[in-house]
Rosetta silent file (secondary structure, phi, psi, omega in degrees, C-alpha in Angstrom):
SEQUENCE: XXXXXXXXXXXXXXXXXXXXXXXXXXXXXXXXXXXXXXXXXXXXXXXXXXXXXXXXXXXXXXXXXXXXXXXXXXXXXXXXXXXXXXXXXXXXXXXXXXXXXXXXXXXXXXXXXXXXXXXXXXXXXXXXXXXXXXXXXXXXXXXXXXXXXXXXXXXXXXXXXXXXXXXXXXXXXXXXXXXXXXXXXXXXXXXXXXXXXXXXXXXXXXXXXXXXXXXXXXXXXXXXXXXXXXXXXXXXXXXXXXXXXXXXXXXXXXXXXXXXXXXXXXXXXXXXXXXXXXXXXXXXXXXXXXXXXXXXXXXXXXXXXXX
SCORE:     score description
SCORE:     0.000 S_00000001
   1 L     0.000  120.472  175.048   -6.101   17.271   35.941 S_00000001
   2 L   -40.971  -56.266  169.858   -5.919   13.720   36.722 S_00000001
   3 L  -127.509 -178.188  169.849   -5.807   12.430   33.253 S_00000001
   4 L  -100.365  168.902  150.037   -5.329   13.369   29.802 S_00000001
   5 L   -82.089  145.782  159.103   -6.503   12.724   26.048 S_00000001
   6 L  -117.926  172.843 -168.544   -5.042   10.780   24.185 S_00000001
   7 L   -18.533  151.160  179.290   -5.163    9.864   20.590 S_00000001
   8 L  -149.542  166.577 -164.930   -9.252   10.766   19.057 S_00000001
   9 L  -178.623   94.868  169.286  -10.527   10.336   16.246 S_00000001
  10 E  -123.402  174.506 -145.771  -14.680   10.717   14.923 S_00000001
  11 L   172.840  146.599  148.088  -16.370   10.038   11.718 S_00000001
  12 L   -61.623  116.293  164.847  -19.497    8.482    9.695 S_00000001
  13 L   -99.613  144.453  155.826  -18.766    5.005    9.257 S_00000001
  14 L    95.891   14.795  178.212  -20.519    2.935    6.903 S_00000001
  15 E   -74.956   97.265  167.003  -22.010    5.263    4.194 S_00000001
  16 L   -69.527  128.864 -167.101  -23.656    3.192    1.634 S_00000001
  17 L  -162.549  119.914  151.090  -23.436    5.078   -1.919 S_00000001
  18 E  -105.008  121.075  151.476  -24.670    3.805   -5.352 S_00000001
  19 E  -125.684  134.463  160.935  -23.343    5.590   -8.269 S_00000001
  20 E   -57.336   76.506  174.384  -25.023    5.086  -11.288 S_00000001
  21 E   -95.888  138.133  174.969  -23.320    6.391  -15.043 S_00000001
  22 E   -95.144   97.834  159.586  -25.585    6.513  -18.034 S_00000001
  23 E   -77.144   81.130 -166.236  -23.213    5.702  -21.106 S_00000001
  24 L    56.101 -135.844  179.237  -26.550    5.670  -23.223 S_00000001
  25 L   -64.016  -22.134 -148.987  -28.178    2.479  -23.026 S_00000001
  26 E   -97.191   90.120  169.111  -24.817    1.343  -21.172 S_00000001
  27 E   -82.337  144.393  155.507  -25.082    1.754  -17.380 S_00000001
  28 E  -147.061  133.569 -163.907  -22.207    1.122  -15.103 S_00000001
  29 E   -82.431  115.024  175.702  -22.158    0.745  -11.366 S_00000001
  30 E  -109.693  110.844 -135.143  -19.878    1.999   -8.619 S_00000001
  31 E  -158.789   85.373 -176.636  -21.166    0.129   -5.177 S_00000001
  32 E  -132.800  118.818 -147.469  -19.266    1.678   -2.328 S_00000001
  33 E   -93.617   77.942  177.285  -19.200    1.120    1.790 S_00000001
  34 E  -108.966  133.596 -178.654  -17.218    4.601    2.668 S_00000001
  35 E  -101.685  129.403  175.330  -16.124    5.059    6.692 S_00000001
  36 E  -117.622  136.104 -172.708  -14.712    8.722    7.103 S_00000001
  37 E  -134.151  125.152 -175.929  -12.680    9.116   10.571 S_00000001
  38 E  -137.687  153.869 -173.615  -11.064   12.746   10.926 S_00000001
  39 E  -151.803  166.428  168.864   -8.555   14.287   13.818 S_00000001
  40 L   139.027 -118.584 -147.779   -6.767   17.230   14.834 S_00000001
  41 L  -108.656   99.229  176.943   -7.907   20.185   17.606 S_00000001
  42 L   -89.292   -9.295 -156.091  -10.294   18.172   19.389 S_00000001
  43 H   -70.113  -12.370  167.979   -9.822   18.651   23.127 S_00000001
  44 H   -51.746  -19.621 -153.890  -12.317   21.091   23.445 S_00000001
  45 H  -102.955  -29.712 -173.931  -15.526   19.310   22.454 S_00000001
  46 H   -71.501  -33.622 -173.363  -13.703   16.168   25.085 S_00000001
  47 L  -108.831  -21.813  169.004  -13.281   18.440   27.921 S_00000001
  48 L  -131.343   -2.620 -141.761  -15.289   20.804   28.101 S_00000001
  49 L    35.061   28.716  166.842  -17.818   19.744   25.288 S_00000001
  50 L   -50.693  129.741  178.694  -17.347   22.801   22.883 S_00000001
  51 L  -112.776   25.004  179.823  -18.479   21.759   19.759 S_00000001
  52 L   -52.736  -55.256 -172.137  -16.684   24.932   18.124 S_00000001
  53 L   -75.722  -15.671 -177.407  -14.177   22.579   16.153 S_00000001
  54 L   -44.556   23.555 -140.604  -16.938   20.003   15.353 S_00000001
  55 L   -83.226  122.623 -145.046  -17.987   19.385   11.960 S_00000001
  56 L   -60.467  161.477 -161.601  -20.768   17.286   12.594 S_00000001
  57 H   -48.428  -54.229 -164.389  -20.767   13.226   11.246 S_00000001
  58 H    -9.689  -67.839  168.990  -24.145   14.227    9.469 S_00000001
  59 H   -22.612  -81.316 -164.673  -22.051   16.811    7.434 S_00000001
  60 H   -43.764  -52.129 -168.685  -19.277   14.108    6.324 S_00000001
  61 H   -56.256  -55.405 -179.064  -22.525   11.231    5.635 S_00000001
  62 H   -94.956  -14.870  154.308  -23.587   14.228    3.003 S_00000001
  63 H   -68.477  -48.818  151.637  -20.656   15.242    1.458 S_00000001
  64 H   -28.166  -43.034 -164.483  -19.980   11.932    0.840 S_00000001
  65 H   -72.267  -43.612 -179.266  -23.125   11.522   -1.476 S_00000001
  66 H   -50.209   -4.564 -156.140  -22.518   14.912   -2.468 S_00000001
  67 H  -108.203  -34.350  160.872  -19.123   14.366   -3.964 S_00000001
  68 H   -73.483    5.847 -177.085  -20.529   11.081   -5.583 S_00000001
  69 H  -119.902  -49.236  140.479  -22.491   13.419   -7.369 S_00000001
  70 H   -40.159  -51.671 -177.797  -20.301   15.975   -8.052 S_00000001
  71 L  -109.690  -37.892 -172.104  -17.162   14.014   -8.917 S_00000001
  72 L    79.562 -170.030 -177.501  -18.362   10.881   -9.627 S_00000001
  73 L  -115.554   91.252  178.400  -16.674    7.451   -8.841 S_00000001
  74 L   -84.379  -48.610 -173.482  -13.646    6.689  -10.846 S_00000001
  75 L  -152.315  159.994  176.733  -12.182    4.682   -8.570 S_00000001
  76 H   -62.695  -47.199 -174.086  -12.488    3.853   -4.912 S_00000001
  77 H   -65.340  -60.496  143.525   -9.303    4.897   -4.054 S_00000001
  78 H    20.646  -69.904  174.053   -9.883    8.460   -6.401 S_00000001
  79 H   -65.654  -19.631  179.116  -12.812    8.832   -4.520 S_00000001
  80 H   -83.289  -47.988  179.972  -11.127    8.561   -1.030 S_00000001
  81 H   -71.921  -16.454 -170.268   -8.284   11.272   -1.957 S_00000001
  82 H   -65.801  -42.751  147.830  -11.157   13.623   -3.305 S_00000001
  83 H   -34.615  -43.450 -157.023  -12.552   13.260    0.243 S_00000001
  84 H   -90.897  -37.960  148.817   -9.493   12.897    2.335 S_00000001
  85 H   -15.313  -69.731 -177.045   -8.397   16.161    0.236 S_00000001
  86 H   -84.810  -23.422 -172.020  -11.436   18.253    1.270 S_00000001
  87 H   -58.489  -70.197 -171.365  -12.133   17.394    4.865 S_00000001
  88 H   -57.276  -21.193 -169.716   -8.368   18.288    5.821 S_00000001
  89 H  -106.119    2.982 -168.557   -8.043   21.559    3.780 S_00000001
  90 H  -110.100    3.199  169.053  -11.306   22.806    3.905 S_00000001
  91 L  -140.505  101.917  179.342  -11.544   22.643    7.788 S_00000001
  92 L  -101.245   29.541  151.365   -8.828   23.894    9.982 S_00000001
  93 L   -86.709  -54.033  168.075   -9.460   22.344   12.805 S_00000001
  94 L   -23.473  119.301  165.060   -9.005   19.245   10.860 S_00000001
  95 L  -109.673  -35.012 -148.809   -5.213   17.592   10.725 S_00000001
  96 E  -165.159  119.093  168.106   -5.733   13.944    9.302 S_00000001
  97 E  -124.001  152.898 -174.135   -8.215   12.325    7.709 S_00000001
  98 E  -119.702  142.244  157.330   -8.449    8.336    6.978 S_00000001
  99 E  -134.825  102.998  176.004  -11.193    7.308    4.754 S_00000001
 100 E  -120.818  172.884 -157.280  -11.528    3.616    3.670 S_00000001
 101 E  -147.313  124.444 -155.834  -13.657    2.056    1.650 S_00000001
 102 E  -122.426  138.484 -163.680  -14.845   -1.333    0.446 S_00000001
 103 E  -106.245   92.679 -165.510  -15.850   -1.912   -3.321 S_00000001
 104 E  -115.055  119.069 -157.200  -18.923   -4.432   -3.758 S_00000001
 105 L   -98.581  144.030  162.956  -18.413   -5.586   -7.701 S_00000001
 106 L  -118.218  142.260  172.354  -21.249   -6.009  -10.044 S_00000001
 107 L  -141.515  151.267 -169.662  -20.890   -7.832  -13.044 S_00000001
 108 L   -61.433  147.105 -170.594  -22.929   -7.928  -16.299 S_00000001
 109 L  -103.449  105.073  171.828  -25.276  -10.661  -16.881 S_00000001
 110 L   -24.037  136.988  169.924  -24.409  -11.859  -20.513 S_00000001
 111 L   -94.901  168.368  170.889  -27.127  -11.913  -22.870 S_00000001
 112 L   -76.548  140.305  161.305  -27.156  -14.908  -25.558 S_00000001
 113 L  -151.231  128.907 -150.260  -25.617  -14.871  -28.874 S_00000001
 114 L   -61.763  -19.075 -177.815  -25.950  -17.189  -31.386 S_00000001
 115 L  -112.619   19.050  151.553  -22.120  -16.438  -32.617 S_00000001
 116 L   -30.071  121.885  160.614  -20.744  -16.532  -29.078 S_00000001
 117 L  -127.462  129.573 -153.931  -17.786  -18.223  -28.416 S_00000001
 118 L   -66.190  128.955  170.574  -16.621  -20.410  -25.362 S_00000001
 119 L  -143.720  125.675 -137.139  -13.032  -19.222  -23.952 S_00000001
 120 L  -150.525  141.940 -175.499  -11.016  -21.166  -21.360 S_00000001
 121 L   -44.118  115.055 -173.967   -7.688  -21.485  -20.408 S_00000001
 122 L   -87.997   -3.023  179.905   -5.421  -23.475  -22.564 S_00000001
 123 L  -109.484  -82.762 -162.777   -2.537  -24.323  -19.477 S_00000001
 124 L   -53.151   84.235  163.454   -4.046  -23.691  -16.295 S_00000001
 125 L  -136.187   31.940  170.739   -6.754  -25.936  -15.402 S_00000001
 126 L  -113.273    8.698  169.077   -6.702  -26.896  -12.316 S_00000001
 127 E  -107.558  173.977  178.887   -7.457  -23.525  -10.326 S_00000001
 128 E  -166.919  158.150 -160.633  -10.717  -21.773   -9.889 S_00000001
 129 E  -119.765  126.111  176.653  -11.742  -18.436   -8.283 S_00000001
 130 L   -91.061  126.314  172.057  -15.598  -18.462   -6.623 S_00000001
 131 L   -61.914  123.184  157.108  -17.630  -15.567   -8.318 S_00000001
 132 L   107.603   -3.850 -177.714  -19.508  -13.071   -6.356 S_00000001
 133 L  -127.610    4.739  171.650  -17.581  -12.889   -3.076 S_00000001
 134 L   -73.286  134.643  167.467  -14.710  -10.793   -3.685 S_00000001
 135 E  -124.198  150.771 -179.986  -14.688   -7.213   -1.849 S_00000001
 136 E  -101.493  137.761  173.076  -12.029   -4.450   -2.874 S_00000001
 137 E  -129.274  161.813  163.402  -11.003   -2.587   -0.081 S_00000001
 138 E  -150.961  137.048  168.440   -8.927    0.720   -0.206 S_00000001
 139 E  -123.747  129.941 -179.747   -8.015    3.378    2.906 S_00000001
 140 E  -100.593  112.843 -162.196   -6.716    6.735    1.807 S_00000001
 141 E  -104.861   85.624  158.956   -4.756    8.525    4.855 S_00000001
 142 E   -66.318  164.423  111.757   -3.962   12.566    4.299 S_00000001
 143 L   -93.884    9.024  178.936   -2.317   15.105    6.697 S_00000001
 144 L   113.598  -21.560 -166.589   -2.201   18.098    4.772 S_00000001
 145 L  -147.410  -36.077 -165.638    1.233   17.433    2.869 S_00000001
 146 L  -134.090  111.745  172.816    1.556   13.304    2.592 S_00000001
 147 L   -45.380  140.495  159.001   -0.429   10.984    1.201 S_00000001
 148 L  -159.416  149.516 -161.897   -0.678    6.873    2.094 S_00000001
 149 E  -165.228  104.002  158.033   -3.165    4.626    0.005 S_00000001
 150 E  -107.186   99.689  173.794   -3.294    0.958    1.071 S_00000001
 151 E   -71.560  173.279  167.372   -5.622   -1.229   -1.331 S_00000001
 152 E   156.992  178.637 -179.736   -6.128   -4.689   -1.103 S_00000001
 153 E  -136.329  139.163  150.259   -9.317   -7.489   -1.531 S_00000001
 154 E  -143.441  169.228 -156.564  -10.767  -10.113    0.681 S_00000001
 155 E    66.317   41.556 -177.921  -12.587  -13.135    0.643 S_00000001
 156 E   -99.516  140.011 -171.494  -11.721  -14.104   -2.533 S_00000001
 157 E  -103.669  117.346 -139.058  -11.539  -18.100   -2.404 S_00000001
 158 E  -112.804   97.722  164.080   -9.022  -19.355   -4.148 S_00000001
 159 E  -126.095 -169.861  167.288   -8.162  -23.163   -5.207 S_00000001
 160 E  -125.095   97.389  166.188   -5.767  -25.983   -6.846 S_00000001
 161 L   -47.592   -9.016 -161.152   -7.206  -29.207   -7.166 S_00000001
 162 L  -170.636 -174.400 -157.534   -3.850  -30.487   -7.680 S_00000001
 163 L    46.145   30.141 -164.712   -0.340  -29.472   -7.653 S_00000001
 164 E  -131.432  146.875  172.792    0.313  -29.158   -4.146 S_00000001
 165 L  -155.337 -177.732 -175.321    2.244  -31.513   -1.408 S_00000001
 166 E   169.520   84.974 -170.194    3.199  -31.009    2.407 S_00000001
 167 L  -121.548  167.466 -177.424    5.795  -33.339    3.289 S_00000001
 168 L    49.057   56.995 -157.136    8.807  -33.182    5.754 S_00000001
 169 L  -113.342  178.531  176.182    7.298  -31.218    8.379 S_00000001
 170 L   -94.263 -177.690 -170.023    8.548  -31.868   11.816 S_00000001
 171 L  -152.638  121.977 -177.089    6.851  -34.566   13.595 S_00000001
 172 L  -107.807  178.482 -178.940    6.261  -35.016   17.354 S_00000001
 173 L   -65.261  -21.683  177.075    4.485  -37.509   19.790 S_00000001
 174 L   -80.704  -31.760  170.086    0.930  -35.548   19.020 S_00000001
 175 L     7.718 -161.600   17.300    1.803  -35.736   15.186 S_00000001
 176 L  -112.479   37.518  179.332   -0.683  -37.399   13.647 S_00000001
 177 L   -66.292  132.009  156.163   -1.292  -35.435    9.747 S_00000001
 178 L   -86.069  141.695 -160.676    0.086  -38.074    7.241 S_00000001
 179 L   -73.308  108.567 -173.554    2.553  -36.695    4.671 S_00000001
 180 E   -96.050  103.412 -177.329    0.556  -35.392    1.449 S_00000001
 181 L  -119.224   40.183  144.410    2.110  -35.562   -1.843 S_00000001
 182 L  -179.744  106.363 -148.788   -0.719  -34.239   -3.992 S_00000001
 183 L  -128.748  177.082  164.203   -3.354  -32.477   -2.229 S_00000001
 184 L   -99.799  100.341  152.784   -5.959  -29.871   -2.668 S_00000001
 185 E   -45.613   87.535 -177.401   -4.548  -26.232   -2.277 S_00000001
 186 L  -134.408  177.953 -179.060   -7.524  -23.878   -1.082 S_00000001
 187 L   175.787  144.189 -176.833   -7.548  -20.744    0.718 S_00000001
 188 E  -109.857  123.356 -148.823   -9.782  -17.602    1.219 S_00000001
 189 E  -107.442  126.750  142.902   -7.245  -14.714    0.061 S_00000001
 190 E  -109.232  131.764 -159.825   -6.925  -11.233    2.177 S_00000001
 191 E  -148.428  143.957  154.676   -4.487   -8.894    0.627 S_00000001
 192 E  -125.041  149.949  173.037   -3.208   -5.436    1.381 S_00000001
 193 L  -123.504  144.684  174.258   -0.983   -3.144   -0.901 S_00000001
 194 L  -158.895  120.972 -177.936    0.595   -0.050   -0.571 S_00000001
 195 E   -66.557  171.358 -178.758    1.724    2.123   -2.833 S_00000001
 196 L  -122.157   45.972  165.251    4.647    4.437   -2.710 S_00000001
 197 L  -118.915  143.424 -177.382    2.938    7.459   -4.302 S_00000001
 198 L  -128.520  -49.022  171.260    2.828    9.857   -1.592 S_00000001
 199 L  -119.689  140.001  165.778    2.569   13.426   -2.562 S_00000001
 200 L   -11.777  -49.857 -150.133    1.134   15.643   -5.124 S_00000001
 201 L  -100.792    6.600  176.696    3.848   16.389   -7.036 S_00000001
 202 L   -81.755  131.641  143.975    4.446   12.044   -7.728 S_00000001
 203 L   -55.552  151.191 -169.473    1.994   10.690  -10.668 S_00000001
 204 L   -84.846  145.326 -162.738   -0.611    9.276   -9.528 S_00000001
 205 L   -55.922  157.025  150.228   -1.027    5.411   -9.866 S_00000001
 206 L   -95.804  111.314 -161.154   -4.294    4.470  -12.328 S_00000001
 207 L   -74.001  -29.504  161.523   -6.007    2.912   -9.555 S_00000001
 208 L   -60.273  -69.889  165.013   -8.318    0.856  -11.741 S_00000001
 209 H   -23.303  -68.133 -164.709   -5.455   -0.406  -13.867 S_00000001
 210 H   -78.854    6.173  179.613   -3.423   -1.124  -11.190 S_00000001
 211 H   -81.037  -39.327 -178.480   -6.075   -3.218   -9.018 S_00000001
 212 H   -66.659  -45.605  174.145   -6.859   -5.425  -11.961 S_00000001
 213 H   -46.112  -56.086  176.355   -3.105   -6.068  -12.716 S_00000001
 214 H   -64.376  -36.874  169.145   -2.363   -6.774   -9.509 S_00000001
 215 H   -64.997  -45.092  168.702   -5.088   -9.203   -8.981 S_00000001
 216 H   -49.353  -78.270 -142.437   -4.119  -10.613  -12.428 S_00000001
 217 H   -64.047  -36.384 -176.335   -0.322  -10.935  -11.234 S_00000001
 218 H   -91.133   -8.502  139.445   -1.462  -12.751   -7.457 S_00000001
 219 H   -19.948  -54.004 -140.851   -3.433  -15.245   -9.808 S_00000001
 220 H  -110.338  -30.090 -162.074   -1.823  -15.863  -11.551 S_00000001
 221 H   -77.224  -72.627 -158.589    1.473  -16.491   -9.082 S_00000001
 222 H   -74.087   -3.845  164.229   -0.881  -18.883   -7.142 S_00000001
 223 H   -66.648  -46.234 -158.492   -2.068  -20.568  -10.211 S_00000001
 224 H  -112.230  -19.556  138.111    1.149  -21.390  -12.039 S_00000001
 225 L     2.953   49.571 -154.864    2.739  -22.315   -8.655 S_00000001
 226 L   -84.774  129.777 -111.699    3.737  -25.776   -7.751 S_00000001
 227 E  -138.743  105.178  171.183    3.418  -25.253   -3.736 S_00000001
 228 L   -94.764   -0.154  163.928    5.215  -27.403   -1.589 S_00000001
 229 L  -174.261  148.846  175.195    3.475  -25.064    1.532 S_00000001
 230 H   -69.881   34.344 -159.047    1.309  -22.629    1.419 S_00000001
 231 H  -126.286  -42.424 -160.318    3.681  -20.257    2.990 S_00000001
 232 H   -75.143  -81.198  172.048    5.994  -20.893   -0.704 S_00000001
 233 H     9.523  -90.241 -176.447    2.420  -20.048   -2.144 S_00000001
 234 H   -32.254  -90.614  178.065    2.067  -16.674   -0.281 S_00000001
 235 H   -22.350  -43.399 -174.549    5.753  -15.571   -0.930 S_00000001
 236 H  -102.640    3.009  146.041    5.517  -16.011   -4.542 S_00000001
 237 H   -45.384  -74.875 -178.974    2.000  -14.120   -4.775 S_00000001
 238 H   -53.493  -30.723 -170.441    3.612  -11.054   -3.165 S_00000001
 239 H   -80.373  -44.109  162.780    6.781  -11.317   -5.243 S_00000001
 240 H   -43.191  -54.198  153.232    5.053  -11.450   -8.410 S_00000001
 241 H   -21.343  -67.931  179.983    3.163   -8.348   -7.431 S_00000001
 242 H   -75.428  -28.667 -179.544    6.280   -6.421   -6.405 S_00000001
 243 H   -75.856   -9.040 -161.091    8.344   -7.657   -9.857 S_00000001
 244 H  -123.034  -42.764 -170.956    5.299   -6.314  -11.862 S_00000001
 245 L  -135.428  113.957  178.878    4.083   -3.144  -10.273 S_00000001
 246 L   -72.307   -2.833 -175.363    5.873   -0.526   -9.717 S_00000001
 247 L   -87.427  -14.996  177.300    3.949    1.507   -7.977 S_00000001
 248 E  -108.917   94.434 -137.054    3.842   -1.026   -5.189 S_00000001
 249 L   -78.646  -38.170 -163.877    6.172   -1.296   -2.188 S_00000001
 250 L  -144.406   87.555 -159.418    4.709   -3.579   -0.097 S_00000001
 251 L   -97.786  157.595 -170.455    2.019   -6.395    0.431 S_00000001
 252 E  -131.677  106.070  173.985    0.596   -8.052    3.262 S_00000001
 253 E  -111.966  174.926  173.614   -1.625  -11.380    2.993 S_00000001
 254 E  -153.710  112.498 -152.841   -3.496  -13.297    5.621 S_00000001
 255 L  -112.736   59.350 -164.808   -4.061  -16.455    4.126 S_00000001
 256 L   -61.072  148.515  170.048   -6.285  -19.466    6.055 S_00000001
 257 E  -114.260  129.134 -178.848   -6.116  -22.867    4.290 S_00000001
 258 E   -91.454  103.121 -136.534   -9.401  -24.443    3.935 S_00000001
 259 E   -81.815  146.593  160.201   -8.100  -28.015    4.783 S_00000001
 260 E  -149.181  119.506  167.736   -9.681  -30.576    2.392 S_00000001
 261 E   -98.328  111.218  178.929   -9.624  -34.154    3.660 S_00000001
 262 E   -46.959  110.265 -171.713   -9.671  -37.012    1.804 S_00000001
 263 L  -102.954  142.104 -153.755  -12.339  -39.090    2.862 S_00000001
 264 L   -77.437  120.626 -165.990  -12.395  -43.021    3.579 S_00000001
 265 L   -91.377  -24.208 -159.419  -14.567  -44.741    1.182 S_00000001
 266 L   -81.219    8.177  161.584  -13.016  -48.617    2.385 S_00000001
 267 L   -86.343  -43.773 -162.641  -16.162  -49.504    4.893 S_00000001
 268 L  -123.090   65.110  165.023  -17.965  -49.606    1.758 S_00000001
 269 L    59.442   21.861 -169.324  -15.919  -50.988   -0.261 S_00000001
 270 L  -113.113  174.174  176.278  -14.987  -48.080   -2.616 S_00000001
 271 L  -139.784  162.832 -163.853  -11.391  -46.743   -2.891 S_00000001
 272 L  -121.415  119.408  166.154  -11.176  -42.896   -3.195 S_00000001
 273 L  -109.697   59.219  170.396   -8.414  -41.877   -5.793 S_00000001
 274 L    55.032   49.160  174.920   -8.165  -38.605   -4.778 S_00000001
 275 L  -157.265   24.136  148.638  -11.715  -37.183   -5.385 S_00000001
 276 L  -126.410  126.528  162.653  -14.052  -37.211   -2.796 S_00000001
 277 E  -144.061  161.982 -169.966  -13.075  -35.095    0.214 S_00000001
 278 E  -100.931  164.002 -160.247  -14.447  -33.340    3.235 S_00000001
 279 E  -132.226  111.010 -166.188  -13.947  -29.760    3.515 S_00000001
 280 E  -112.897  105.175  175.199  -13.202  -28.747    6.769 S_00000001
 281 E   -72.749   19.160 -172.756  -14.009  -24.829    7.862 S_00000001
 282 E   143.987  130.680  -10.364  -12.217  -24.882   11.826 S_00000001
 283 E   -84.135  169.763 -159.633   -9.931  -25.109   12.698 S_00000001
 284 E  -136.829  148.953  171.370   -7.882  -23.904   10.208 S_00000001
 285 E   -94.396  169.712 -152.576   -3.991  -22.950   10.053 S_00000001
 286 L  -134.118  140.124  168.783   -3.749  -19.074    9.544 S_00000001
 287 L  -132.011  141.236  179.694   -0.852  -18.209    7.380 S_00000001
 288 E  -158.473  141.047 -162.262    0.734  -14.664    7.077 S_00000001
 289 E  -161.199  164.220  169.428    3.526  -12.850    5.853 S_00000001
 290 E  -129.456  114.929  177.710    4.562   -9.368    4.564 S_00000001
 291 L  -105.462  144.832  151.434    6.696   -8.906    1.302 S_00000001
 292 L  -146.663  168.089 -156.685    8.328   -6.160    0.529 S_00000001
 293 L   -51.497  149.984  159.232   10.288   -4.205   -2.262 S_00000001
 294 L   -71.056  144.469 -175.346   14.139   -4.097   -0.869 S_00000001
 295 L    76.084    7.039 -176.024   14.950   -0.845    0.763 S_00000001
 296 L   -95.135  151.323  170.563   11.154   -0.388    1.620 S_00000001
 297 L  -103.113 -161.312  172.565    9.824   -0.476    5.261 S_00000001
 298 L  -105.007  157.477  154.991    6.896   -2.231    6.402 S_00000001
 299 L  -158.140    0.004  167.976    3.907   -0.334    7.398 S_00000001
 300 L   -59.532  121.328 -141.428    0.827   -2.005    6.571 S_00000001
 301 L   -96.869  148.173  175.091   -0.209   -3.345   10.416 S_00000001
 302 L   -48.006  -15.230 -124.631    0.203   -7.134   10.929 S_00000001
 303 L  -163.870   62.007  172.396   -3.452   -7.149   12.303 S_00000001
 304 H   -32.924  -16.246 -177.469   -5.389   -7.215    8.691 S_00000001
 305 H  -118.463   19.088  166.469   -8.688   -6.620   10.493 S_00000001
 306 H  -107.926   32.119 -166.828   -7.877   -3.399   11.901 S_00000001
 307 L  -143.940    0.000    0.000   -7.427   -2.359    8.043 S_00000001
């Protein structure tokens, strides 16, 4: 035989599931995007097309719902080992299943109340987060014996009106960026995580707990932050993260900064003190780095959109 297989891999991708809990009057929403991709003894159905080993996508597309039914949705990631869990032991053709999953947040729309009271940051007032566009992602990886569960968010857009510079760069004959020593900080934030619980017999992480923490803690890092490049930015995101949660070895952002240029007001006679500017989507610089815990390796892949 001329050639061979090599790695395989099929799956449903793309299973849209709402689940719906009645607390009483108190509904709450679980809004989840699940891809299921499963391997092990495939070469039959490639080579000769025996579909003996097969268990068809359909199947996976209704266990999903069923399991959302069954189990419910505690958490994305939860929901990915309950899945990753049954596929591999409950089919032994099956070796390795990946399941990930993206997390579309709802949030309640306040009603009025006359004793309501407004509550706002008493340090921190020069960042802001834009509502409504963050997605939680998580992929849950099994083989039968070892676990790997890499979490993470994107598109959430992140900025600092202030507190920022980007000075002392080198400077060649194409140069021409002038030297910024209080700028507008902005960025659209993709993050990966990855825990170091691996096997059954480890506790397991509280995945809700630890998403919100962690999202608190890379806030909070880029909030309180005074950022002489976004690259210092990144690095102290990640570190906060790893100093805080123990559960987490190793993060990976990929961070573009959404350039905002001050724009020249002096044809018509105005002088801009550092508050009108244009906001320039592309090109963009791409910034990216991987922190991790000392004595940890890396394994998240450098190539965030193959995640």
């Amino acid at each position: 035989m001329p050639t061979i297989l090599g790695q395989n891999q099929y799956g449903k991708a793309e299973n849209r599931v709402v689940r719906i809990t009645r607390d009483g009057d108190t509904h709450h929403i679980k809004d989840l995007n699940v891809s299921v991709a499963l391997s092990g003894d495939m070469d039959d159905v490639h080579y000769s097309g025996s579909n003996a080993n097969v268990l068809p996508t359909d199947t996976t597309k209704n266990t999903v719902y069923a399991f959302a039914k069954e189990y419910g949705i505690e958490s994305a990631e939860q929901f990915g080992i309950h899945l990753a869990r049954w596929f591999v032991t409950s089919q032994e053709p099956i070796h390795r299943a990946r399941i990930r999953i993206e997390e579309y947040s709802w949030e309640r729309i306040p009603t009025s109340d006359a004793n309501s009271k407004f509550i706002g940051s008493d340090e921190v007032k020069h960042s802001f987060v834009r509502k409504g566009q963050e997605t939680r992602v998580t992929q849950v990886t099994y083989d039968g014996s070892s676990w790997e569960v890499v979490s993470g968010l994107k598109d959430l857009v992140v900025m600092n009106s202030t507190n920022s510079e980007f000075w002392g760069y080198v400077k060649d004959k194409y140069t021409t960026l002038q030297e910024a020593y209080d700028r507008i900080l902005a960025t659209q934030v993709s993050g990966r995580w990855r825990f170091n619980w691996t096997d059954d017999e480890q506790r397991m992480p509280n995945w809700e707990r630890s998403y919100e923490a962690t999202r608190k803690h890379m806030l909070e890092a880029f909030a309180e932050t005074y950022s002489l490049s976004l690259q210092q930015t990144l690095y102290q995101m990640g570190s906060r993260i790893i100093n805080h949660r123990s559960e987490i070895d190793e993060v990976r952002f990929s961070l573009p900064n959404k350039h905002h240029f001050l724009v020249d007001l002096e044809p018509f006679g105005l002088k801009n003190d550092n508050e009108v500017y244009f906001a320039a989507d592309r090109p963009y610089g791409l910034i990216e780095a991987t922190i991790l815990r000392d004595g940890a390796d890396a394994r998240i892949p450098v190539d965030l959109t193959n995640l």
